[in-house]
CHARMM-style PDB file with segment names, atoms N, HN, CA, C and O in Angstrom:
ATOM      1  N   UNK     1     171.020  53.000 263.064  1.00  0.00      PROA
ATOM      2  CA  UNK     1     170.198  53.941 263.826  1.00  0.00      PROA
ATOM      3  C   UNK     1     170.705  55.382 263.661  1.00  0.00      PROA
ATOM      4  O   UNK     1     169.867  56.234 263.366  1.00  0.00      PROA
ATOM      5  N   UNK     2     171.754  55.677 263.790  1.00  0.00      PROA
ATOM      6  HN  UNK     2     172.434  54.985 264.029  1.00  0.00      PROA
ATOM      7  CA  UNK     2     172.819  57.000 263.840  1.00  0.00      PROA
ATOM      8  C   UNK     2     172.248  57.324 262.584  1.00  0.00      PROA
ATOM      9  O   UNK     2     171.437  58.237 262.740  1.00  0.00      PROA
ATOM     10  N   UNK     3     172.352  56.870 261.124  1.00  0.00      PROA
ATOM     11  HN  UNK     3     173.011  56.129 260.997  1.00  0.00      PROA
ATOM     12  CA  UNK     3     172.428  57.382 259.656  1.00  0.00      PROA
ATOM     13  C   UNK     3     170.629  57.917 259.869  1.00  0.00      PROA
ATOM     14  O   UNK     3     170.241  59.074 259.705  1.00  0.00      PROA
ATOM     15  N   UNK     4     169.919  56.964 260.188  1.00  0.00      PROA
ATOM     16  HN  UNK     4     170.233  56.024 260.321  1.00  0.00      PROA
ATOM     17  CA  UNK     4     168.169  57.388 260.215  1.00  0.00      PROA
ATOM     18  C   UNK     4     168.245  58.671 261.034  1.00  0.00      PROA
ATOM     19  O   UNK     4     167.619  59.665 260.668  1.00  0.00      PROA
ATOM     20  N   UNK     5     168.819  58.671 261.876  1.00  0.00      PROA
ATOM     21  HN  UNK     5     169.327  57.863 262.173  1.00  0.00      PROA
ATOM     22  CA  UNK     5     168.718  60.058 262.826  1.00  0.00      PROA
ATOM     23  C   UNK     5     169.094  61.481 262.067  1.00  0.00      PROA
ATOM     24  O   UNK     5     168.509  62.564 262.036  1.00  0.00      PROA
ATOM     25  N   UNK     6     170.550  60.921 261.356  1.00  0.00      PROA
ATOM     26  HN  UNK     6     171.025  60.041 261.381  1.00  0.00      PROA
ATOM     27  CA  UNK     6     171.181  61.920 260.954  1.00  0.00      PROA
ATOM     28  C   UNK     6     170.342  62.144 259.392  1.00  0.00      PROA
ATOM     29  O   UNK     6     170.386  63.215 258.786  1.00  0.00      PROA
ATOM     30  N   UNK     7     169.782  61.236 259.022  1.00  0.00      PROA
ATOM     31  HN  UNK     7     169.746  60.367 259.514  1.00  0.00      PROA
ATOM     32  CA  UNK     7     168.713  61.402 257.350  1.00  0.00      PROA
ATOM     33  C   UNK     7     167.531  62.424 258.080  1.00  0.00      PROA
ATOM     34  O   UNK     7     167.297  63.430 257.411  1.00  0.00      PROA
ATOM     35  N   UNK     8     166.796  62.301 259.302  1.00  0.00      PROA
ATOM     36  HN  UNK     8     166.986  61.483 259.845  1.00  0.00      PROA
ATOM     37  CA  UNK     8     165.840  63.060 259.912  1.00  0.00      PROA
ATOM     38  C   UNK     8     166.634  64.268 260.198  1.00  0.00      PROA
ATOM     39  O   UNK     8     166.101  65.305 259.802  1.00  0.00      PROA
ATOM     40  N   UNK     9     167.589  64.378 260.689  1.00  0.00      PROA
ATOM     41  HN  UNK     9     168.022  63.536 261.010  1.00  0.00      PROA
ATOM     42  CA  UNK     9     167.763  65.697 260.910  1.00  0.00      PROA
ATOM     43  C   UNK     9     167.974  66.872 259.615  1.00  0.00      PROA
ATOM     44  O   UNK     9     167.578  68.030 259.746  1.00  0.00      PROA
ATOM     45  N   UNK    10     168.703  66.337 258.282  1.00  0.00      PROA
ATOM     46  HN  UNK    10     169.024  65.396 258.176  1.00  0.00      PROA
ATOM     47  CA  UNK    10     169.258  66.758 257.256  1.00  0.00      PROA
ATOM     48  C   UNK    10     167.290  67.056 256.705  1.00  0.00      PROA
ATOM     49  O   UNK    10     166.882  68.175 256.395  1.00  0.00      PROA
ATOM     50  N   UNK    11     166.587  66.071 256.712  1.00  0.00      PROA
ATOM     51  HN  UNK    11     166.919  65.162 256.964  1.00  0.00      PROA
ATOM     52  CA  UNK    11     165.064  66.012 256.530  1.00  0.00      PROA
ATOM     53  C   UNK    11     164.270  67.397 256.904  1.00  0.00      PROA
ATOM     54  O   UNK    11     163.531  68.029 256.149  1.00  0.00      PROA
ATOM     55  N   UNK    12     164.652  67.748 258.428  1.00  0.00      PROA
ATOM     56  HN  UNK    12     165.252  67.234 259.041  1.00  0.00      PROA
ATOM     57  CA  UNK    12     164.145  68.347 259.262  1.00  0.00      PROA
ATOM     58  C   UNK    12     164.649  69.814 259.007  1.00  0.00      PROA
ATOM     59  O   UNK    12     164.003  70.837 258.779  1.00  0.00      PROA
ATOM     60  N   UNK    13     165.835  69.627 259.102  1.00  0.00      PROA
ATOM     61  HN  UNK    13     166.359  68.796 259.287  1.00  0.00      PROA
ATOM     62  CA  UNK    13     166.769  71.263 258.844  1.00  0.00      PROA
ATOM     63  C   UNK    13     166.616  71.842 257.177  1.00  0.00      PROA
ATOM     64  O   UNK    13     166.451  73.049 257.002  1.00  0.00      PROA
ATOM     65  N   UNK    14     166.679  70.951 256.062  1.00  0.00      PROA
ATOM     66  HN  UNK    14     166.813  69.970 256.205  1.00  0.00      PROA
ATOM     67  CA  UNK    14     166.004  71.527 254.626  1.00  0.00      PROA
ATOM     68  C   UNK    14     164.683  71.756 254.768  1.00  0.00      PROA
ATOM     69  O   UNK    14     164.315  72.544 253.896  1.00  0.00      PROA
ATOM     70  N   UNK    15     163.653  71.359 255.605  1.00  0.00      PROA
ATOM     71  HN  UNK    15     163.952  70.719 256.313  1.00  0.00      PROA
ATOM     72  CA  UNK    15     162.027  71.918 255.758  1.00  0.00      PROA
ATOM     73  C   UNK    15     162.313  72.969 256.299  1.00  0.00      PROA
ATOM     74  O   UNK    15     161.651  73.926 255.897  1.00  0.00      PROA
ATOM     75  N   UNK    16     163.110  73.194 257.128  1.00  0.00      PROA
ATOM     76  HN  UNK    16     163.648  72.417 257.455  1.00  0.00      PROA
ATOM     77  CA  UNK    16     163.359  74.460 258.111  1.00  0.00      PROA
ATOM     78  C   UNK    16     163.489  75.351 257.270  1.00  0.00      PROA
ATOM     79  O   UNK    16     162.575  76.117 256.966  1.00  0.00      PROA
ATOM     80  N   UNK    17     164.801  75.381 256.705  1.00  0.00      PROA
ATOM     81  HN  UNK    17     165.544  74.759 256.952  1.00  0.00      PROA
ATOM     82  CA  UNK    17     165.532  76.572 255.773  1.00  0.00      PROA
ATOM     83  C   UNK    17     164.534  76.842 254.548  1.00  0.00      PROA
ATOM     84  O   UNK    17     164.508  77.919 253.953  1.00  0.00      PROA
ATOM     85  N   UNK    18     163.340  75.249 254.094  1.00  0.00      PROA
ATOM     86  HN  UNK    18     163.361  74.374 254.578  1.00  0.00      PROA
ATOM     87  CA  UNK    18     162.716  76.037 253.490  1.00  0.00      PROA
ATOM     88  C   UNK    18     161.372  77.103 253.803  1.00  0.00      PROA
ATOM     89  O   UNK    18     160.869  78.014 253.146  1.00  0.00      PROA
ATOM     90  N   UNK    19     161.074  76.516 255.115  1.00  0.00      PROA
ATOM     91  HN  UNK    19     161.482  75.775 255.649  1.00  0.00      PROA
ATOM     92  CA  UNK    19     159.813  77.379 255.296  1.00  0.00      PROA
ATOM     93  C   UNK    19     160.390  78.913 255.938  1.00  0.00      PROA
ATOM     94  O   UNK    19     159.589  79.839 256.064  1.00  0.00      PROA
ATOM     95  N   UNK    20     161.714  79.063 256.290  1.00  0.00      PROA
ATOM     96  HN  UNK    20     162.365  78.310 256.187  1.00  0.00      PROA
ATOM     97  CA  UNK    20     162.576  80.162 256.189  1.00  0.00      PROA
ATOM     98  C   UNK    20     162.301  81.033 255.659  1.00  0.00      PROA
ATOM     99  O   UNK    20     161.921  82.117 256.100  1.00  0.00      PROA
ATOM    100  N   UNK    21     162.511  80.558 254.205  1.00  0.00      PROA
ATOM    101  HN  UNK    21     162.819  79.677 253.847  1.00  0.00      PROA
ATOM    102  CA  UNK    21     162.506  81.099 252.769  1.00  0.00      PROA
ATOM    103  C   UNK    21     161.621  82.134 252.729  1.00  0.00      PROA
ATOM    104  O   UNK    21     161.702  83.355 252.590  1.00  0.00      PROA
ATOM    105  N   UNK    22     160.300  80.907 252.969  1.00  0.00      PROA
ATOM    106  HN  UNK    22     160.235  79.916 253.082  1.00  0.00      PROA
ATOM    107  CA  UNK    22     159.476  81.440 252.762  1.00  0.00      PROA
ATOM    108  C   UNK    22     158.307  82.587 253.792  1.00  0.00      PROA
ATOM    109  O   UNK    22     157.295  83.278 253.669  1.00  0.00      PROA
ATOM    110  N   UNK    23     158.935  82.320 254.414  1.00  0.00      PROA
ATOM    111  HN  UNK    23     159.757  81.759 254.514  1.00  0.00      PROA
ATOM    112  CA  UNK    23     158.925  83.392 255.506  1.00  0.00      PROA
ATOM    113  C   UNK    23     159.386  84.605 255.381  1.00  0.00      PROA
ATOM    114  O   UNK    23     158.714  85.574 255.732  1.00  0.00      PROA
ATOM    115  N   UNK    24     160.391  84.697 254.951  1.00  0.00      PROA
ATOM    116  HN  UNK    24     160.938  83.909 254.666  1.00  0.00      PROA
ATOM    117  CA  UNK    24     161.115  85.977 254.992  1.00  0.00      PROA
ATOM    118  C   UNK    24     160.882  86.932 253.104  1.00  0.00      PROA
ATOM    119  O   UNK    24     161.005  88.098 252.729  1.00  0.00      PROA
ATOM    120  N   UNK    25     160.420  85.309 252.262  1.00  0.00      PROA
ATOM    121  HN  UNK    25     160.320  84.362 252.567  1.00  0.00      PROA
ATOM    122  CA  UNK    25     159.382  85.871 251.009  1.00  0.00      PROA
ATOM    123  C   UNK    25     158.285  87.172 251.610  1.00  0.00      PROA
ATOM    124  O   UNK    25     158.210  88.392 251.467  1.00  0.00      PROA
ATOM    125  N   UNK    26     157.364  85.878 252.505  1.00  0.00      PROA
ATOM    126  HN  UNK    26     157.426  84.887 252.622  1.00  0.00      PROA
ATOM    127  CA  UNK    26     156.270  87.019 252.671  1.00  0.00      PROA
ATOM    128  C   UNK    26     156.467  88.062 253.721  1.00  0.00      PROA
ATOM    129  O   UNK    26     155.546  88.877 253.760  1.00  0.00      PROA
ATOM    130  N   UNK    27     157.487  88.259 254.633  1.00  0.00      PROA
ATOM    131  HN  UNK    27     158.235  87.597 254.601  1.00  0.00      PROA
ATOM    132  CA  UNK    27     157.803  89.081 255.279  1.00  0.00      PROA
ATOM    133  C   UNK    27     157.482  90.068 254.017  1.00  0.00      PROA
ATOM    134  O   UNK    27     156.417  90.626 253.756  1.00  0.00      PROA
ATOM    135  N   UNK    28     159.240  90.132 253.020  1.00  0.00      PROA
ATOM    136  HN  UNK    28     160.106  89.678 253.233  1.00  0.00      PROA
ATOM    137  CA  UNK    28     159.153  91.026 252.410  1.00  0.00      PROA
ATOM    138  C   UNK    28     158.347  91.733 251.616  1.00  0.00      PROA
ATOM    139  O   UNK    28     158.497  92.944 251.454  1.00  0.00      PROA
ATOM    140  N   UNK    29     157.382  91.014 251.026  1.00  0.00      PROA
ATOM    141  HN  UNK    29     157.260  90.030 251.158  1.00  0.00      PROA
ATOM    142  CA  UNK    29     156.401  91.589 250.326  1.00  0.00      PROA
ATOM    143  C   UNK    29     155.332  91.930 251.123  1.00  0.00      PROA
ATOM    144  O   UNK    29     154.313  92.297 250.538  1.00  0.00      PROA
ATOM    145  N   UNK    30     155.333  91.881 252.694  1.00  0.00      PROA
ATOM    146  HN  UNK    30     156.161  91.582 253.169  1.00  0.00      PROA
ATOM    147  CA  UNK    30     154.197  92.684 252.906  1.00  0.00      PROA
ATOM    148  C   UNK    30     155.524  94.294 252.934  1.00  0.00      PROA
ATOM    149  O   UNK    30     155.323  95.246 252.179  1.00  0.00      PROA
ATOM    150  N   UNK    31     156.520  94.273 253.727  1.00  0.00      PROA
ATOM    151  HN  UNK    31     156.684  93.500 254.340  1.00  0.00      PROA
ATOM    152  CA  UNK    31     157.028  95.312 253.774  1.00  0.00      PROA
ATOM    153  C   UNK    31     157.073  96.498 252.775  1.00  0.00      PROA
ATOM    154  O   UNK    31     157.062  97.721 252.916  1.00  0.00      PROA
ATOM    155  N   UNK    32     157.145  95.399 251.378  1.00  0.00      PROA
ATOM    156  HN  UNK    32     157.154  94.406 251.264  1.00  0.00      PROA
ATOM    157  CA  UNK    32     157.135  96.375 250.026  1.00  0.00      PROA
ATOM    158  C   UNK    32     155.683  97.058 250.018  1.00  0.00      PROA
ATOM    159  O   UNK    32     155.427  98.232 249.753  1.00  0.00      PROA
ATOM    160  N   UNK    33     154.603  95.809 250.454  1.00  0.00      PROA
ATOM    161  HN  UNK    33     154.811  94.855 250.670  1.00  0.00      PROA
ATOM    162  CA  UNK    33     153.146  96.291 249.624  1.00  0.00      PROA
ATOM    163  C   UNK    33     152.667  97.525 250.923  1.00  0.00      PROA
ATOM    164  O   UNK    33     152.108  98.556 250.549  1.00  0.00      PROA
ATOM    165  N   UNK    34     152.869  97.359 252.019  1.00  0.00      PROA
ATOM    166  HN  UNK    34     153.323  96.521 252.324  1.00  0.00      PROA
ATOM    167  CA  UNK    34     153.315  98.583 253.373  1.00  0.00      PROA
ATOM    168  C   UNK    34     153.761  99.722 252.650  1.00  0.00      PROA
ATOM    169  O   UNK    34     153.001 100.630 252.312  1.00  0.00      PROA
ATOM    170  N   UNK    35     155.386  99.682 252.327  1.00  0.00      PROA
ATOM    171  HN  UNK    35     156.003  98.945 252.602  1.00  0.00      PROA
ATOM    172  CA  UNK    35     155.449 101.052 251.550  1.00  0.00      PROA
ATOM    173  C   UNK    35     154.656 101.573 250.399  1.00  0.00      PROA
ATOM    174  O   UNK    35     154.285 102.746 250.370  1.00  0.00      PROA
ATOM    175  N   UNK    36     154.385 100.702 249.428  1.00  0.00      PROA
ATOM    176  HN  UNK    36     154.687  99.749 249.451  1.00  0.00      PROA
ATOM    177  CA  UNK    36     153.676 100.757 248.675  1.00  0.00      PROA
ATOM    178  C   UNK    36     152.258 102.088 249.139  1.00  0.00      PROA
ATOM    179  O   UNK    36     151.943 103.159 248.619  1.00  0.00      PROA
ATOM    180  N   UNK    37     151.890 101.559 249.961  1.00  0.00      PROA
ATOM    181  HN  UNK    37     152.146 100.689 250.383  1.00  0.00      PROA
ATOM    182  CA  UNK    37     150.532 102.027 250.451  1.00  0.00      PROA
ATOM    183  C   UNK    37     151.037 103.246 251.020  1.00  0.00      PROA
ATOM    184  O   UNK    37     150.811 104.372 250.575  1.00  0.00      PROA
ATOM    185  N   UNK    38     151.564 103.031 251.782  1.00  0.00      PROA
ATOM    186  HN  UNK    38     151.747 102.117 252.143  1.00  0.00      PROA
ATOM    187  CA  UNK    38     152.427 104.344 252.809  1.00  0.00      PROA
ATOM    188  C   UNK    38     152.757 105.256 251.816  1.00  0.00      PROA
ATOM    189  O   UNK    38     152.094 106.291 251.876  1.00  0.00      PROA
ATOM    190  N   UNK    39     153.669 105.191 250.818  1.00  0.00      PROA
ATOM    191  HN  UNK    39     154.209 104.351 250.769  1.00  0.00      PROA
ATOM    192  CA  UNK    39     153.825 106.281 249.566  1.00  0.00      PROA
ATOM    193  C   UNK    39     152.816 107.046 248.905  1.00  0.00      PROA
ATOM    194  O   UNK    39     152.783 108.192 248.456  1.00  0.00      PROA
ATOM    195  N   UNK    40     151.930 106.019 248.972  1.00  0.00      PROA
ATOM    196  HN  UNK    40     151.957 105.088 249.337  1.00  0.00      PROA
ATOM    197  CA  UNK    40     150.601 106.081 248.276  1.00  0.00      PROA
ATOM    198  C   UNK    40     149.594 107.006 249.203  1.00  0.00      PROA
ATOM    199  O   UNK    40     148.752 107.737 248.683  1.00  0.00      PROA
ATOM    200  N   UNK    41     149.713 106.930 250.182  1.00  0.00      PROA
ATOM    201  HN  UNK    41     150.397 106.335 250.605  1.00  0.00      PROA
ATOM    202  CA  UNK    41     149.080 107.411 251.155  1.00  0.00      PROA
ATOM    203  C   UNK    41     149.212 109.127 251.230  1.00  0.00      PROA
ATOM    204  O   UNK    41     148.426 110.067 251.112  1.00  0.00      PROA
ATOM    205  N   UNK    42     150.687 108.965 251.499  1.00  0.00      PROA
ATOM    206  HN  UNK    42     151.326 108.202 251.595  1.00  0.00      PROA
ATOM    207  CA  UNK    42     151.501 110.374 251.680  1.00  0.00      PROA
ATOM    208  C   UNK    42     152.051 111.040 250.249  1.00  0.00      PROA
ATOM    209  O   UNK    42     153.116 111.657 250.268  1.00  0.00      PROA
ATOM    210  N   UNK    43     151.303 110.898 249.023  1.00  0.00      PROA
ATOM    211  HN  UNK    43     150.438 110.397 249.008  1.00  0.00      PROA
ATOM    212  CA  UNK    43     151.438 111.333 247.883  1.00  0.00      PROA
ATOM    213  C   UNK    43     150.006 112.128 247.745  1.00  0.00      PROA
ATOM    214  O   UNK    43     149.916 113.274 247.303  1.00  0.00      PROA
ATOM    215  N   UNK    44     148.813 111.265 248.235  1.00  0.00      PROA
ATOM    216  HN  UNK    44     148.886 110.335 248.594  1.00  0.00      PROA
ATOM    217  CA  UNK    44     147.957 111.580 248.286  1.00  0.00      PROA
ATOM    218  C   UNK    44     147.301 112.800 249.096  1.00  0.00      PROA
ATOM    219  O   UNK    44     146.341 113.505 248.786  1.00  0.00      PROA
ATOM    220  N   UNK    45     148.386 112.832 250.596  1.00  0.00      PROA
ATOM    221  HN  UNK    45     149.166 112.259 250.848  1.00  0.00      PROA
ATOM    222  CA  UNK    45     147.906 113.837 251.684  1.00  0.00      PROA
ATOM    223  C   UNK    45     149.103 115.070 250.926  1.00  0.00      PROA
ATOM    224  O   UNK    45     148.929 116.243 251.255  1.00  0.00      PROA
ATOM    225  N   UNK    46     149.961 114.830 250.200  1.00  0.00      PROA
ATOM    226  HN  UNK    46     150.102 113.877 249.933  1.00  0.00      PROA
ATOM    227  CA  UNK    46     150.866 116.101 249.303  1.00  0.00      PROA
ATOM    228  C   UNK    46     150.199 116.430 248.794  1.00  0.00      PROA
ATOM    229  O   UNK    46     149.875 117.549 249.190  1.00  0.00      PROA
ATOM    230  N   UNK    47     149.628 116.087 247.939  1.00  0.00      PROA
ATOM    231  HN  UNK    47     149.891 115.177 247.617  1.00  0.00      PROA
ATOM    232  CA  UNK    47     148.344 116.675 246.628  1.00  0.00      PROA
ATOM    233  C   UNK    47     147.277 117.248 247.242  1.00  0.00      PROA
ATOM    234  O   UNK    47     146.707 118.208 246.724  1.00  0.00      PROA
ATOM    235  N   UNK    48     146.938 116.789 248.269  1.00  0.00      PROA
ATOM    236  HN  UNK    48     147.401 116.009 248.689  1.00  0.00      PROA
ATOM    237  CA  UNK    48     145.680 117.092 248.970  1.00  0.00      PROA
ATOM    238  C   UNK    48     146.046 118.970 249.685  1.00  0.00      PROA
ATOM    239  O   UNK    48     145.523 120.062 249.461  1.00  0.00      PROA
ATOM    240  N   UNK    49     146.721 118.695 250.215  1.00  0.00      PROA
ATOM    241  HN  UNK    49     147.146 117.808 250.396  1.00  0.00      PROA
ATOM    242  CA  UNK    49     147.595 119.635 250.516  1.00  0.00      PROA
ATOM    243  C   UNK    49     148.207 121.054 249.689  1.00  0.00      PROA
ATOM    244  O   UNK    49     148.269 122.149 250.247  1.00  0.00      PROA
ATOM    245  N   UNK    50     148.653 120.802 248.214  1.00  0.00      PROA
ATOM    246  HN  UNK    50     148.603 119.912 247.761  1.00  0.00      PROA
ATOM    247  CA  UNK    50     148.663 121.387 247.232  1.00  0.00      PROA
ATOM    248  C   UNK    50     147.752 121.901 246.884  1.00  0.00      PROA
ATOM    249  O   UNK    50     147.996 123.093 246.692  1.00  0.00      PROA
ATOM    250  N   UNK    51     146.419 121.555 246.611  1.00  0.00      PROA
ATOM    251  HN  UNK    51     146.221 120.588 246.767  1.00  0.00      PROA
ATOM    252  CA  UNK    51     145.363 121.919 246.025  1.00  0.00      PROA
ATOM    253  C   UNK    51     144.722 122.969 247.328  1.00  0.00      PROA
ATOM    254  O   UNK    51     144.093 123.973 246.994  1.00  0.00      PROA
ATOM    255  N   UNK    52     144.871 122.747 248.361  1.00  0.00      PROA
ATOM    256  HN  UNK    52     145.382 121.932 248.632  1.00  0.00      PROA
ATOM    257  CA  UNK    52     144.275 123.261 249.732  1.00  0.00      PROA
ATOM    258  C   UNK    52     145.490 124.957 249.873  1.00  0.00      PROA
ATOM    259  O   UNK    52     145.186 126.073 250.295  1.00  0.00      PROA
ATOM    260  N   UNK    53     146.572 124.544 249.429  1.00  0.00      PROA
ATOM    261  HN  UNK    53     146.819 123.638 249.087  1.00  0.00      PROA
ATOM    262  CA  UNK    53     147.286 126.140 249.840  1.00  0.00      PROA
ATOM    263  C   UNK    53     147.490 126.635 247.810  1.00  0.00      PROA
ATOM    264  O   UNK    53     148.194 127.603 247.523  1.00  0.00      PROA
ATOM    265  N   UNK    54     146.745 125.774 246.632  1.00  0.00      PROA
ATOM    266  HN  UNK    54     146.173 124.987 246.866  1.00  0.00      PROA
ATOM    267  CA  UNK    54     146.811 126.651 245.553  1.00  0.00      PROA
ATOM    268  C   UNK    54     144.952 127.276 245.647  1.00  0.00      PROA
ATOM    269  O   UNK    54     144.817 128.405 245.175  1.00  0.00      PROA
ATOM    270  N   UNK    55     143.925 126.759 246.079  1.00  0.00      PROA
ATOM    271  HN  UNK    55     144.034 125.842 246.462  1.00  0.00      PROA
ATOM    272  CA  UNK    55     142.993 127.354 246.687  1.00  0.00      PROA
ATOM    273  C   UNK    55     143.279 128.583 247.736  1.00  0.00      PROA
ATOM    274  O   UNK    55     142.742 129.632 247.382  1.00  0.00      PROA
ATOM    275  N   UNK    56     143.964 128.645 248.861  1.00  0.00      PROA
ATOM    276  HN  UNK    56     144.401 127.793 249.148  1.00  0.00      PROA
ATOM    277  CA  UNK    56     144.305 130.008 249.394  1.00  0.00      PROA
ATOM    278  C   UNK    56     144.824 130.971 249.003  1.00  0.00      PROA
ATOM    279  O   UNK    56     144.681 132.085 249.507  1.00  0.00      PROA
ATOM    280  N   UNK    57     145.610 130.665 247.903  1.00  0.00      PROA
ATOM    281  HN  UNK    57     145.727 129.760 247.494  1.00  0.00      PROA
ATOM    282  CA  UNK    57     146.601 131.254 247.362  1.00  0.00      PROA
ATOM    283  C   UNK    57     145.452 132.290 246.092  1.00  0.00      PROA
ATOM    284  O   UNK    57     145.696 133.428 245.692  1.00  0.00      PROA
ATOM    285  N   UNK    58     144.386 131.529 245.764  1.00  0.00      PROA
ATOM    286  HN  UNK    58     144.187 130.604 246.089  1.00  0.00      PROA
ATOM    287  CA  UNK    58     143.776 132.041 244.835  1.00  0.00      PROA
ATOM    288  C   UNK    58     142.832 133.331 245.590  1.00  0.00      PROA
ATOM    289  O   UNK    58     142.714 134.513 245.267  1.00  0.00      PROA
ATOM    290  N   UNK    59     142.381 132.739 246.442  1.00  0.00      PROA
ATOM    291  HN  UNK    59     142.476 131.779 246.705  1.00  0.00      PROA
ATOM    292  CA  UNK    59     141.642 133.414 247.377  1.00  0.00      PROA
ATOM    293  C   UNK    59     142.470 134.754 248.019  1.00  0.00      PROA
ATOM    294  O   UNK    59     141.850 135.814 247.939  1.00  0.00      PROA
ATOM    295  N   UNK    60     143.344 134.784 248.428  1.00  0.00      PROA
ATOM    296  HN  UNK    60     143.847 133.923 248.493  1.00  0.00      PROA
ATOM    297  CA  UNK    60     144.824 135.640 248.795  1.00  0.00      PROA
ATOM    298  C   UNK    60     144.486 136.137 248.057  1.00  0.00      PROA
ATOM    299  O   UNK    60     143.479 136.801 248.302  1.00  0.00      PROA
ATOM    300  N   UNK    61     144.977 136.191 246.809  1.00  0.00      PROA
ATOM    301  HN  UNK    61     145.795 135.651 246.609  1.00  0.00      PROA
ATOM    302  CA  UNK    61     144.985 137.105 245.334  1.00  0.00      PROA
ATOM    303  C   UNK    61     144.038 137.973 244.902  1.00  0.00      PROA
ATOM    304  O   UNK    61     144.183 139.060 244.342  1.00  0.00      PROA
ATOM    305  N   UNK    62     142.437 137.026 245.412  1.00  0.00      PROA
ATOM    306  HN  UNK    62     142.319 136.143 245.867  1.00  0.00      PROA
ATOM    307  CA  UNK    62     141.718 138.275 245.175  1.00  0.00      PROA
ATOM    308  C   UNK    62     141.453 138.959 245.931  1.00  0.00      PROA
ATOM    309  O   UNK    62     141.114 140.110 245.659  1.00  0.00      PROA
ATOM    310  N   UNK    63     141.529 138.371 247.468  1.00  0.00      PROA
ATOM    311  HN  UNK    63     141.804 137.435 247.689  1.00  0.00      PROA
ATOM    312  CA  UNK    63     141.245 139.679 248.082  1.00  0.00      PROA
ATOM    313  C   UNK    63     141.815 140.761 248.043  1.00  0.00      PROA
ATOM    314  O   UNK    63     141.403 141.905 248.235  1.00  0.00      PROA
ATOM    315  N   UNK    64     142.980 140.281 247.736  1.00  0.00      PROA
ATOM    316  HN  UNK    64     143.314 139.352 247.580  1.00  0.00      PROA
ATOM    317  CA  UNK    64     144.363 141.166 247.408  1.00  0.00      PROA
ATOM    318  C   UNK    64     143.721 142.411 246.167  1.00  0.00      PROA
ATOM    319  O   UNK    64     143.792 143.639 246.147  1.00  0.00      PROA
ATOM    320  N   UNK    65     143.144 141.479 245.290  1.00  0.00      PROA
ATOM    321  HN  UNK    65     143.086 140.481 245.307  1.00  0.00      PROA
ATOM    322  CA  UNK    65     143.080 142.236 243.870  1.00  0.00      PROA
ATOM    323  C   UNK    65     141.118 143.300 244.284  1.00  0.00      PROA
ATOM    324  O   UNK    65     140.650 144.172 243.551  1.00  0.00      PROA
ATOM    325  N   UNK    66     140.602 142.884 245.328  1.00  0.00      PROA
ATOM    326  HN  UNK    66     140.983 142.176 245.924  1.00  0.00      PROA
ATOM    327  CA  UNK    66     139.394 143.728 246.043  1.00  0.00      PROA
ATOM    328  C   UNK    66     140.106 144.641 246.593  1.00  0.00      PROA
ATOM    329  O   UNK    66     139.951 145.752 246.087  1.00  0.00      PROA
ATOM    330  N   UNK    67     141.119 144.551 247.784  1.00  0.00      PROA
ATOM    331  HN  UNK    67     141.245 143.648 248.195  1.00  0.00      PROA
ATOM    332  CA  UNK    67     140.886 145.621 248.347  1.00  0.00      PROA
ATOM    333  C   UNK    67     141.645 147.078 247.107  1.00  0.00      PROA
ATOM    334  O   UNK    67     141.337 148.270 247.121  1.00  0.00      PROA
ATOM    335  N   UNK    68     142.648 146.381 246.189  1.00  0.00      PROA
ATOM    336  HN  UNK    68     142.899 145.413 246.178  1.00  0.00      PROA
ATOM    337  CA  UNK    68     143.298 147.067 245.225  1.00  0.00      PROA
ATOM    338  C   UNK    68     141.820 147.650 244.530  1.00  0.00      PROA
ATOM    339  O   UNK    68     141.405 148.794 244.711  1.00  0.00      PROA
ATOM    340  N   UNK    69     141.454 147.097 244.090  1.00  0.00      PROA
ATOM    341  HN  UNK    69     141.792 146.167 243.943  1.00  0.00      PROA
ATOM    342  CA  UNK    69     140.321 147.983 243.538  1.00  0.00      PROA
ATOM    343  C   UNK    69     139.388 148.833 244.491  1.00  0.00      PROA
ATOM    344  O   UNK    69     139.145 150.020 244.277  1.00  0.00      PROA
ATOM    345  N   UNK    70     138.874 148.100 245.587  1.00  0.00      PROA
ATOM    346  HN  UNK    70     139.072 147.136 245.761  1.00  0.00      PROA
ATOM    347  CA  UNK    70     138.123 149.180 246.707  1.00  0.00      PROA
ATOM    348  C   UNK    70     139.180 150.512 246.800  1.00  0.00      PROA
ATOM    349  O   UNK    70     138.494 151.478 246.467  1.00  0.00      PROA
ATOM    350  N   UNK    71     140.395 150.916 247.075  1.00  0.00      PROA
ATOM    351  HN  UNK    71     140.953 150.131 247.345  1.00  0.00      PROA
ATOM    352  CA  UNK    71     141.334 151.562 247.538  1.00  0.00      PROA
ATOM    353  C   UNK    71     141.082 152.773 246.077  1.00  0.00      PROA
ATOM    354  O   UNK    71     140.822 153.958 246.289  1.00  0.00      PROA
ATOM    355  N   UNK    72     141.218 152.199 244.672  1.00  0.00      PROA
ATOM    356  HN  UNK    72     141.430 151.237 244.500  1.00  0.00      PROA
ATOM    357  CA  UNK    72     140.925 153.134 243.710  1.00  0.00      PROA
ATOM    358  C   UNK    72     139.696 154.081 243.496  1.00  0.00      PROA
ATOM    359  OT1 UNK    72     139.668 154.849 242.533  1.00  0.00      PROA
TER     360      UNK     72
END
């Protein structure tokens, strides 16, 4: 009786450790595919961003380069 108990438990505790495994598999790969996106995200609102102050910047310039000419 003792050895069947102790074969179920050894049974029971390798299903464990494996669905563990695999648990902490897909933990991690959502965490990666999370950053993934998150990088992705905030690469996207940088650029977005870039293009939004090299647009002002252009705009700056000419008014800059109007009133330089109005002034002549």
């Amino acid at each position: 009786m003792q050895i069947k108990i102790n074969n179920y438990n050894k049974k029971f505790y390798n299903l464990l450790n494996h669905h563990k495994k695999i648990y902490k598999n897909i933990q991690t790969n959502k965490l990666l595919e999370y950053k993934k996106n998150y990088n992705t995200i905030q690469n996207n609102k940088l650029l977005e961003y870039e293009k939004k102050f090299f647009y002002l910047w252009k705009v700056e310039n000419f008014f800059d380069f109007i009133t330089l000419f109005l002034k002549i």
